[in-house]
N, C-alpha and C positions, 0 to 999 in steps of 0.2 A: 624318863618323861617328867614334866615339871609336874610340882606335887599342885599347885594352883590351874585347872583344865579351865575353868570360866571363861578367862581372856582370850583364849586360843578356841575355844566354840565360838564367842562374838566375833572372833576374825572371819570362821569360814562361813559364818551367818550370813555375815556382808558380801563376801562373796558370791553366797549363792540366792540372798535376797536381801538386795541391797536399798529396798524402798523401807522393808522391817528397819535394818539396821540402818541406823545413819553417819554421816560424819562424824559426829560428837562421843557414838558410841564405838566403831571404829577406835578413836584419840581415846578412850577411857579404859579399853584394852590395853594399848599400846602402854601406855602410863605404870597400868600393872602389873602388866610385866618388866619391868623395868628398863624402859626405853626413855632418852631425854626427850624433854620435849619438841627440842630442834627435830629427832629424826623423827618423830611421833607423827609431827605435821609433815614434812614428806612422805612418811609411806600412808598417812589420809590420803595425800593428791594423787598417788599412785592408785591407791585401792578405788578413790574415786573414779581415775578412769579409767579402771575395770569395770566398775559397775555401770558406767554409763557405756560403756561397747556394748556390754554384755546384754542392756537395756534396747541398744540401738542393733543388736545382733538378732534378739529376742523379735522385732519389732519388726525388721526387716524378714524373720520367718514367717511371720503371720503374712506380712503382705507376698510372702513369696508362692504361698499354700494361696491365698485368694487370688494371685495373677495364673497362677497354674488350676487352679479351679475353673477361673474365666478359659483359659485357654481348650479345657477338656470341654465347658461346652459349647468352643467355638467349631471347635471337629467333631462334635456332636449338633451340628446346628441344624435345628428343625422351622423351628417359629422366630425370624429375626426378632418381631416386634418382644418377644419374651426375651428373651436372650439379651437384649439393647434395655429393656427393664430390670432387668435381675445385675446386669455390669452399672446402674447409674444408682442403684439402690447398694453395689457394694462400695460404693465409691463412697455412698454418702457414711456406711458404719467404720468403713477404711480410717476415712481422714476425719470421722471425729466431728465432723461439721453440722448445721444445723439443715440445710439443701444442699441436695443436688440435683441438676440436670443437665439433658444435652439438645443443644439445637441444630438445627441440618438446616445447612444452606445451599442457598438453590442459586444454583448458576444462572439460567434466566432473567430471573429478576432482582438476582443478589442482595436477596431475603434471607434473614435466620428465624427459623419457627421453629418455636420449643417443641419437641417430639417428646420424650420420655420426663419424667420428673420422680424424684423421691424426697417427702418430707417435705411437698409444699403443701400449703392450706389455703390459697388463693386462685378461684379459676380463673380472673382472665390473665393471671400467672401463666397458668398451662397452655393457654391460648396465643403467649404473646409472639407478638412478629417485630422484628428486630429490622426497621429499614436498613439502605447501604448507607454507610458513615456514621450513626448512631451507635453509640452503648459500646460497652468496653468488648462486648464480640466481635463487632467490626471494624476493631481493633486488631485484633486477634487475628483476624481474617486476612488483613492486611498483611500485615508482619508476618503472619506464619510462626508465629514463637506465641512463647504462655506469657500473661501479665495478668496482675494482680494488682487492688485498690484494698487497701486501707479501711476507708472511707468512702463511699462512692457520689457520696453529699459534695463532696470537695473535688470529683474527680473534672477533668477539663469540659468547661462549660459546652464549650462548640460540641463536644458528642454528646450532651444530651437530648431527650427526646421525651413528650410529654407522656404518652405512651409506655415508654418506658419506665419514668419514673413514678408513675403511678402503678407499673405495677411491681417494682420494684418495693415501693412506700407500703403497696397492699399484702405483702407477703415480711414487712419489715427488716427488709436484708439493709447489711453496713457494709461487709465486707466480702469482695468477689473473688476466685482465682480461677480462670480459664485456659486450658489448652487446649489448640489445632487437632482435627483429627485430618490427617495428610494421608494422599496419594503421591504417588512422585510427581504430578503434573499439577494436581486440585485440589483444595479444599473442599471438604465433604462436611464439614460443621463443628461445633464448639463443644468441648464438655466442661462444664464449670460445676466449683462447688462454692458456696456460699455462707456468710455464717450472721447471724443475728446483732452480731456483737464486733468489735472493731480488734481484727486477728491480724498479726503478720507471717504470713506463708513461708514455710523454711525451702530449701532447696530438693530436701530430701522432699517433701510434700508435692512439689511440681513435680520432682521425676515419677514420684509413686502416682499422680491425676497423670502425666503423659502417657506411662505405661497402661495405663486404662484406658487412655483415650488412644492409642494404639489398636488393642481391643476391638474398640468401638469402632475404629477404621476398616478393620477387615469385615467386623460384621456388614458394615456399610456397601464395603465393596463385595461382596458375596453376597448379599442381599442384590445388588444392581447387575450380578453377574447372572444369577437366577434369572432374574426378571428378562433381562435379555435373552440369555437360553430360552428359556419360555417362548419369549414373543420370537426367537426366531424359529422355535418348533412351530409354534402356531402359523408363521407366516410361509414356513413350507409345507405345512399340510393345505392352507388356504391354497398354494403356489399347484401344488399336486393336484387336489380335488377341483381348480381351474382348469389346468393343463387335461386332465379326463375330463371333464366337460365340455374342451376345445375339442379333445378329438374323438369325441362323441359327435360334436355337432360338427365336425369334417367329414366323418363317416357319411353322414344322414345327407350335408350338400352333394356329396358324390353319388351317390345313391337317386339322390334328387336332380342332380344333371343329367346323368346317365337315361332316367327314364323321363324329361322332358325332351331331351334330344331326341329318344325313341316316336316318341309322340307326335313329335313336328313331322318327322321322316313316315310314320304312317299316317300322315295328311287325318286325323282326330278332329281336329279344330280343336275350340276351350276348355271343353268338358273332359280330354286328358288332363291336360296341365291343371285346372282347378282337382281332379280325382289323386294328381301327382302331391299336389302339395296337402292337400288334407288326410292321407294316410300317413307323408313321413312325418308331419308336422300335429299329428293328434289333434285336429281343431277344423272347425266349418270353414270353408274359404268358397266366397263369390268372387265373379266376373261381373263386370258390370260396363255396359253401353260409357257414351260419351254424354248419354242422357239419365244415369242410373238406374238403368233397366237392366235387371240381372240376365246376361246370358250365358251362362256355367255355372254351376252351384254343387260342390262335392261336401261330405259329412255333414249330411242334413240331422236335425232339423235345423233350418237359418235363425238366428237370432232375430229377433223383429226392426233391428234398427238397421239388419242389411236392406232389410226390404224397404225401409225411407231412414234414408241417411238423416242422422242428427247436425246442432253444429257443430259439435267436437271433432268430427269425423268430417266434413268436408274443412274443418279447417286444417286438419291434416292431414288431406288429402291435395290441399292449395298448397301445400309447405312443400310435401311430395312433388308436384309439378315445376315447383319455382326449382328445384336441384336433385330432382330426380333419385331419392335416394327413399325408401323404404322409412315410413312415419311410425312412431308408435302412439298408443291412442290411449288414455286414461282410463277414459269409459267404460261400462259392463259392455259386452256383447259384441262389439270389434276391438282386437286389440292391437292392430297394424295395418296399414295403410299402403300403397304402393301404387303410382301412376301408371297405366300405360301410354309411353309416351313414345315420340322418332322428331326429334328436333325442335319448334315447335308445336308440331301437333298433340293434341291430344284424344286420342283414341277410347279411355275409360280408367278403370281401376281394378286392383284386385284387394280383395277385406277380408282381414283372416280375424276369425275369434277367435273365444278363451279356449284355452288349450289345458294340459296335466303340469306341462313347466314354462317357465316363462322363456319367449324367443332370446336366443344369445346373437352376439354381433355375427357369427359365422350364419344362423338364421335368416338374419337379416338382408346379409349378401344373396343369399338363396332365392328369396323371395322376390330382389332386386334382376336377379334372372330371368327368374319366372316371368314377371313384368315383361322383362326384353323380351322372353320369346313371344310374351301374349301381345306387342306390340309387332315384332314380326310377323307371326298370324293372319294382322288385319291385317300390316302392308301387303301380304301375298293376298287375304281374300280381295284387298282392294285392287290391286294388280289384278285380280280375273275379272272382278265385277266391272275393272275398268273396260279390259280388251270386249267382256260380254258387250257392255255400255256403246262401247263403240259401235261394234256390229250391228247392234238396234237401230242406235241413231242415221248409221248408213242407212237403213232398210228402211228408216220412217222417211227419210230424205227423197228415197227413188220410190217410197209412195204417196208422197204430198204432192213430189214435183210432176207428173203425171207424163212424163217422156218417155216414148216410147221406148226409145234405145236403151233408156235405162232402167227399165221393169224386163229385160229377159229373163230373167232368173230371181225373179222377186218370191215367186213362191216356191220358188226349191229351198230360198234361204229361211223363208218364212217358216217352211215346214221342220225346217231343220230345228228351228228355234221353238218348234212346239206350236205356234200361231197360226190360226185361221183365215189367210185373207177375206174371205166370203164372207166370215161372221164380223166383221168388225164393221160397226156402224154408228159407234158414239164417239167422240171427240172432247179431249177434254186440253185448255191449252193455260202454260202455269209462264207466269212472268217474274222473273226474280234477278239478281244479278248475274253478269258474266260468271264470276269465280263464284257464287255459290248453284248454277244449273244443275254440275254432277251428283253432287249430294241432293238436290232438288228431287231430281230425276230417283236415285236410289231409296230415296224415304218414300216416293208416290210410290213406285214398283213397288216396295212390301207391303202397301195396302191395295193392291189388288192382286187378280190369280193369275196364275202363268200364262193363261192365255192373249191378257192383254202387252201391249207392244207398249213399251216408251222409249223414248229418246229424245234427243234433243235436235232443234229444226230452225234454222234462223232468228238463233238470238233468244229461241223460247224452249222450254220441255212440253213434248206435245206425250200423249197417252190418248191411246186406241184401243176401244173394248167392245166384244158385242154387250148390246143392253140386255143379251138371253143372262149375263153373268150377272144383275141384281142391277139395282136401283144403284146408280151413285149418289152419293152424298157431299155435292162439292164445297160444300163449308165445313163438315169435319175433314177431309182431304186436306185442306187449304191451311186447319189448324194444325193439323198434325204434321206435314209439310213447317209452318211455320216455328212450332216449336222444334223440329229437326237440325234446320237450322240455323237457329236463332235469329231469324230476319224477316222483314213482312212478305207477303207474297200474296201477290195477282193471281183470281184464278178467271177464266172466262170461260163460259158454257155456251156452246153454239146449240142452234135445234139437231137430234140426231136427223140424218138424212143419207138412206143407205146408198151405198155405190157413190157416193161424192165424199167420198173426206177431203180432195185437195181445195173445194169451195168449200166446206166447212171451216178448215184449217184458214182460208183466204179472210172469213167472213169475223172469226174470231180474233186472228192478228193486227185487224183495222178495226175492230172492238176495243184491243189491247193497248193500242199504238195511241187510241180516242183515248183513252185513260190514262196512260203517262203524259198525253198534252196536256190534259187536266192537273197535271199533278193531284190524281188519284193513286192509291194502292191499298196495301193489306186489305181487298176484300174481295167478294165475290161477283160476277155478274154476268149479266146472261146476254147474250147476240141479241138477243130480239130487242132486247130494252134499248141498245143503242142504235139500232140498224137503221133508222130514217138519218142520224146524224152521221156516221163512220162512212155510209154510201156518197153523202155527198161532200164531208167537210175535207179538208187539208188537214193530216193529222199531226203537223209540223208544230211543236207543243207551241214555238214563236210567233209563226203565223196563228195560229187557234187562240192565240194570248190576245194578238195584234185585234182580231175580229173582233172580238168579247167585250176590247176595252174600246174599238171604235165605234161598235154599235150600241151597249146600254153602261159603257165607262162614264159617263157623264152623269147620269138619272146617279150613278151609284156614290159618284160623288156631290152631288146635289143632298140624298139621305144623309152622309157622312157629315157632311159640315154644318145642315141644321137639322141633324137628329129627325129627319122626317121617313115615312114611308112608300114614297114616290115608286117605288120598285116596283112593288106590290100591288100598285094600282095600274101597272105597265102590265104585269105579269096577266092579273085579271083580264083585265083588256084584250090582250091577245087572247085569250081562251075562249074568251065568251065571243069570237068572232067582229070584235072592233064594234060593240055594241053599247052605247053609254046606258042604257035602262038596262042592261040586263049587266053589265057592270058590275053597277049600283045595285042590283037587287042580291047579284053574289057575295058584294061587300056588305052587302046592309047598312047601306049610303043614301042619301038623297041624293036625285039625275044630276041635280045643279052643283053638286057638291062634286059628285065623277067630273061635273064638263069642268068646274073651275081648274081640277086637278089636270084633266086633258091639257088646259090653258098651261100650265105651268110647263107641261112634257111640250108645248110648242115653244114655250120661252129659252128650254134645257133643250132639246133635240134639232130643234127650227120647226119653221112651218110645214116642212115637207116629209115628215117622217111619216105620215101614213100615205104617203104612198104606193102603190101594187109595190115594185121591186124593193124599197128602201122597208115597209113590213114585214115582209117576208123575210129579209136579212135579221130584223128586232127579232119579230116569231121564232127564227130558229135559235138566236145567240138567248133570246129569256128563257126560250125551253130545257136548252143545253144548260144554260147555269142555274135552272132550277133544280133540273134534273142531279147536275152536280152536288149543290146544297143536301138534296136529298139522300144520296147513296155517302155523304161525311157525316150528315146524324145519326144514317144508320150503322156503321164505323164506329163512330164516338157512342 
């Protein structure tokens, strides 16, 4: 062994810490031990690049220990957002740098927004959003490879972005290197690190940010893999707990068919189908008229807005009719709606309140059944009430028309039908349109008792009651009639007169007939009041026009054109039996003032108008249009 060890320690010195020993010392061994200096500086250049392997061996273990750290707790992954913080925060003690962070880009709106950061001091740093073609990330974006600036002051003006470079300016960064984090198909976002100072990025440095940014890719994608698992757990449990809830409410329509069909088949009327739908369906449910009048009502007590509909409710109940489909309703207290309807008729409604769950579409079809059978219903009760309808109206026919051959068997059928002939003795006669009579007829029948007969009889609904069964009231009749069917209606009251209804009926129909020549209607009136005129006049509304306007048409245009009251002094006149003083005394006129006026009805009329036949024609045409006048005030 050489007797001098010094040289030969500073050799293995440098070999195995070659930042202590350096080149110089290295060459100062060599020397002493007696080496030229030719070969002294070759085994420097050698021992040099040992020590820099051994440096870049060294350096390359540390990053190999930190990618294999990343890695354990990438298959250990609980919390991505920690996990993506703890890989940007090794990146930034890795490379030495002054930041780092990573931004995720969004396919949508191919944005980079900074997600994680390490070592910055600037929030709207952390904040910032990266538009598309801006900043050296969408760049990066682009390419799909890493790049690196120098300087970013000088980097190509067209990427800049004001944005950017304020917050670039706010956190004092110079120099950037970025790499892709890739899917085989997409960019998922940038990881860059940064440094305060103007660095040039080695190659070894890219690869060691790629493999992190690698990393950071899987985290991403198992972050996006989660999130999908999830939502598609969630959207088959959603899919499930729908799917039992469909066949929950199939159950409950089956159930619900089965015992409306029941219902129909034991002839129930309403009051099934409304008891059918309020126990399957947990909630109040009404029937209601074509006039809102409940006739069925199951799971009482009714909410008070069945009892008078609001406007929320008939306006979804007008929605219901226009397409016939089951309405839902916002409001407390009914919370669906359904027409009953057959083409365009319209029959009523059915109105279900709040219930335990809310109605589903399966519900809804159910209920739209319902509907149908409650509109079948009527069609059937109207089919009987029609054939009953008939059969009265024959029977009131062969007892107006007073033929003998055709009262054989009047009161066999009478008796059949529950009716009295003997006791009928009031008359009551309703004028309304052809196509509204039957309904006419059917709304009088429910306001009186069984005893009494109606039908319909030339053109009119006539109604036969003994007067033992109460007082009639033929103006609530005539309203309630009227509001039935929405249209005005005539009624005429003859004197009772027993054993004659076909003169009764005769006496009232040329009452009636006086009253459409008038073009009068919607009101009431009595035989007697018109009977001096309907006995003798033409009840031809044209001829009765032609009279009216031939005998005081003139006097009325006379008023008309200079605002005077000439009428009025005709009308007088006649009453007071063609008397100018007593006239005058009725007017509370002076005599001279009536005769001037007389003069003027000789100038309008001629000179002949008071005479016997030509008077008596004025007398009845002033009476009749006064009388007219008088039965529209009371109307109006």
């Amino acid at each position: 062994m050489p007797e001098n060890t010094e040289p030969i320690a500073a050799l293995l010195d440098a070999a195995y810490d070659p930042e202590r020993v350096g080149p110089t010392g290295v060459s100062d061994a060599l020397l002493r031990l007696g080496a030229t200096e030719m070969d002294a500086a070759a085994l420097v250049e050698r021992v040099g690049r040992a020590q820099r392997e051994l440096s870049r061996l060294r350096r390359r273990e540390h990053e190999l220990s930190a990618l294999f750290s990343s890695a354990r707790e990438l298959a250990e992954l609980r919390d991505s957002d920690a996990v993506l913080a703890r890989l940007v925060q090794r990146a930034h003690e890795m490379m030495g740098v002054d930041l780092a962070y990573l931004s995720e880009f969004d396919p949508d709106t191919r944005e980079l927004r900074v997600r994680e950061t390490s070592g910055s001091v600037s929030a709207s740093f952390q904040t910032l959003r990266v538009p598309p073609g801006r900043g050296l990330a969408s760049v990066v974006v682009e390419s799909r490879t890493a790049h690196w600036v120098a300087d970013y002051t000088g980097y190509a003006q067209e990427r800049h972005d004001a944005g950017i470079d304020d917050a670039v300016s706010a956190e004092g960064l110079v120099s950037l290197l970025g790499v892709p984090m890739l899917t085989s198909d997409d960019v998922l976002g940038v990881l860059f690190v940064a440094n305060r100072t103007e660095k040039t990025f080695s190659p070894d440095e890219v690869a060691l940010l790629s493999a992190l940014a690698d990393h950071a890719s899987v985290i991403l994608q198992t972050t996006q893999t989660l999130r999908d698992l999830q939502e598609s757990e969630d959207a088959s449990r959603r899919t499930l707990a729908s799917l039992t809830a469909h066949l929950v409410e199939r159950d409950r329509a089956n159930t619900v068919h089965q015992e409306l069909v029941q219902a129909v088949l034991a002839g129930g009327g309403f009051a099934p189908v409304a008891e059918t739908l309020a126990s399957a369906l947990g909630r109040a449910v009404a029937i209601v008229d074509a006039q809102e009048r409940i006739i069925a009502a199951a799971g009482l007590p009714l909410p008070p807005v069945m009892l008078s509909l609001d406007e929320p409710v008939r306006a979804a109940l007008e929605e219901s009719r226009r397409h016939g489909h089951c309405v839902a309703v916002a409001g407390p207290g009914v919370r669906a709606v359904a027409a009953l309807t057959a083409g365009s008729r319209q029959f009523g409604a059915l109105l279900l309140g709040d219930g335990d769950f809310e109605l589903g579409a399966v519900d809804f079809r159910t209920v739209e059944r319902a509907a149908q059978v409650g509109a079948l219903l009527e069609l059937q009760q109207e089919a009987a009430a029609g054939a009953d309808h008939r059969v009265r109206s024959e029977l009131m026919a062969d007892l107006l028309d007073d033929v003998p051959e055709r009262r054989s068997d009047v009161d066999r059928r009478a008796r059949r039908l529950g009716v009295d002939l003997a006791e009928l003795d009031s008359l009551l006669l309703v004028a309304v349109p052809g196509d509204q009579q039957t309904s006419a007829a059917r709304a009088l029948a429910r306001q009186l008792d069984d005893r009494a007969l109606v039908g319909e009889y030339r053109g009119f609904v006539v109604a036969a009651q003994s007067s033992r069964g109460g007082e009639i009231a033929p103006e609530q009749l005539r309203a309630h009639i009227a509001a039935s069917i929405q249209h005005p209606v005539t009624v005429v009251v003859p004197r009772p007169t027993k054993g004659s209804l076909p003169a009764s009926f005769e006496g009232a129909m040329r009452t009636a007939r006086l009253l459409a020549a008038l073009d009068l209607s919607d009101l009431t009136a009595h035989v007697d009041d018109f009977l001096p005129y309907s006995a003798v006049l033409d009840s031809d509304s044209q001829g009765l026009a032609a009279f009216l306007r031939d005998t005081i048409g003139p006097v009325r245009q006379y008023d008309t054109e200079r605002n005077a009251d000439l009428l009025g002094t005709l009308r007088a006149f006649v009453r007071n039996n063609a008397s100018p003083t007593r006239t005058a005394r009725a007017l509370n006129f002076h005599t001279n003032t009536i005769l001037q006026r007389l003069d003027r009805l000789d100038h309008v009329l001629g000179t002949d108008w008071r005479d016997d036949e030509r008077m008596f024609r004025i007398g009845i045409a002033v009476r009749l249009d006064e009388l007219r006048e008088r039965l529209e005030a009371r109307r109006g």
